[in-house]
N, C-alpha and C positions, 0 to 999 in steps of 0.2 A: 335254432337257426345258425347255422355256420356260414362264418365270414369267408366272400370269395378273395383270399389273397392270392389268387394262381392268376387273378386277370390284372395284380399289378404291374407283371411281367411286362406286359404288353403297351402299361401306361407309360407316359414321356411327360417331362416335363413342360412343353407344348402343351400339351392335352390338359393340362390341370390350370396354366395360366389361362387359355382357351377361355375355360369352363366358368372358371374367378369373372372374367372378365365380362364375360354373358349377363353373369347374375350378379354383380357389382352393383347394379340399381337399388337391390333387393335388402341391401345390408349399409348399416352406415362404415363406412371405410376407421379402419383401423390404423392409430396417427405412429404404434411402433413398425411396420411392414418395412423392411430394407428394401423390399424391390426384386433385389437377386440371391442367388444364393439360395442356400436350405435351412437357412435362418428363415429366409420366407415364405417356405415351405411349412417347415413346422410350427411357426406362426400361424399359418394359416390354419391349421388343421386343429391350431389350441381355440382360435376363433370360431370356427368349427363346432367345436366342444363346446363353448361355451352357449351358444346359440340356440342349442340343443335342439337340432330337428328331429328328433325323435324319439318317440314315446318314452322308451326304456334302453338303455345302456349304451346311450350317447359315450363315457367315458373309454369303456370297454372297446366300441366302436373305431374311434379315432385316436387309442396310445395303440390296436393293434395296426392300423393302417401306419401310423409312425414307426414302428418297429420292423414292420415290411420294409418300411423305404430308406429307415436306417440299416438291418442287415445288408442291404442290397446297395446302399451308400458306400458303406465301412466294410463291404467283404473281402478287403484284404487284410485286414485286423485277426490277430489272432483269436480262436472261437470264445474264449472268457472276455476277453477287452474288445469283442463285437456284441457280446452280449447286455456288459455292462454301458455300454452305450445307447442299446436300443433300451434297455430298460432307464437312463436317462432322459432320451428321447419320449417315451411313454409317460414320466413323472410331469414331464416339462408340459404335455400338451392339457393332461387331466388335470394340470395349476399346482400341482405339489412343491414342484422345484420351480424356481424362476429360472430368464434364460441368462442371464451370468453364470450359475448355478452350472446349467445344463453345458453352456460353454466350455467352460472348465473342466468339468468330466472328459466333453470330446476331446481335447486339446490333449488334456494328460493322459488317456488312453493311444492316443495316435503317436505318442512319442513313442521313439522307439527307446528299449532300455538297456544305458551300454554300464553294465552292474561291475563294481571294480571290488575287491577286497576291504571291508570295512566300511562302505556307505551303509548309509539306513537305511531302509526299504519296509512298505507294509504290506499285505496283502490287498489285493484291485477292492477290498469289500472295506477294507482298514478293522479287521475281526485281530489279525497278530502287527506287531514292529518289531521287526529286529535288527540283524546287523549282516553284510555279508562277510561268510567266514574265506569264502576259494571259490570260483571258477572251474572246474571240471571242462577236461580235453572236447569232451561233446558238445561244450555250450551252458551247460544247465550250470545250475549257483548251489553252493553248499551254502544254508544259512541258519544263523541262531535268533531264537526269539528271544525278546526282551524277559519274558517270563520261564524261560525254561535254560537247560545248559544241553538239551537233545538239536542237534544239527538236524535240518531239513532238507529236503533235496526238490527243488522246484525250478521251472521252465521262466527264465527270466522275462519272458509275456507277463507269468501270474504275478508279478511283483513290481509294485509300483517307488519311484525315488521318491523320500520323503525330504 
């Protein structure tokens, strides 16, 4: 069975309070909900999960509809620090991550990163830390990891200020 994410296109956020609101009887009301926003969004969808309507891969089901609606949220994020948010979004809804947790992912990925000579910086996954060595006329960052004396050369998107 393949998940239709092509008719998310189409959804609005109307459509899904709409929908909440219909079937609101049906569920005992959840006391963290903010109301607005895609905190209450993705709340929902972890509520959702939780509930489990159905038979098998209720989890599967609703981190991908999260990741839909984060791609399509966060689409001006560069492709790694969009990704690494939907896969946040995903963690947060199937209960892995809490939503502090999940907050802070988005938060520090949406910063934009203005990298100078010698800040720290880790990789978006936190896998290397190092330092930055130079700036490059094009924008990219020349950087050294903590663990090696080999300079890297990466798109200051993929690096996060530690």
């Amino acid at each position: 069975m393949k998940l239709r994410t092509d008719l998310l296109k189409k959804l609005t956020a109307d459509d899904i309070l709409e929908e909440a609101a219909v079937n609101q009887h049906r569920y005992k009301a959840e006391p963290t909900f903010s109301k607005t926003g895609t905190g209450y969004l993705f709340e929902f969808l972890r509520s959702c999960h939780k509930r489990a309507p159905f038979l098998f891969f209720n989890g599967n089901t609703f981190a991908e509809i999260g990741r839909a609606l984060a791609n399509a949220l966060f689409n001006d994020l560069p492709y790694m620090r969009k990704k690494e948010v939907a896969s946040a979004v995903a963690h947060f809804i199937t209960g892995v991550l809490d939503r502090d947790s999940m907050a802070s992912i988005i938060s520090s990925c949406a910063r934009t990163a203005q990298l100078l000579p010698g800040d720290r910086v880790r990789t978006l996954r936190g896998t290397l830390r190092g330092v930055i060595v130079r700036v490059l006329e094009d924008g990219r960052v020349a950087w050294r990891p903590d663990s090696g004396v080999t300079e890297l050369i990466a798109l200051p998107e993929t690096l996060a200020p530690e």
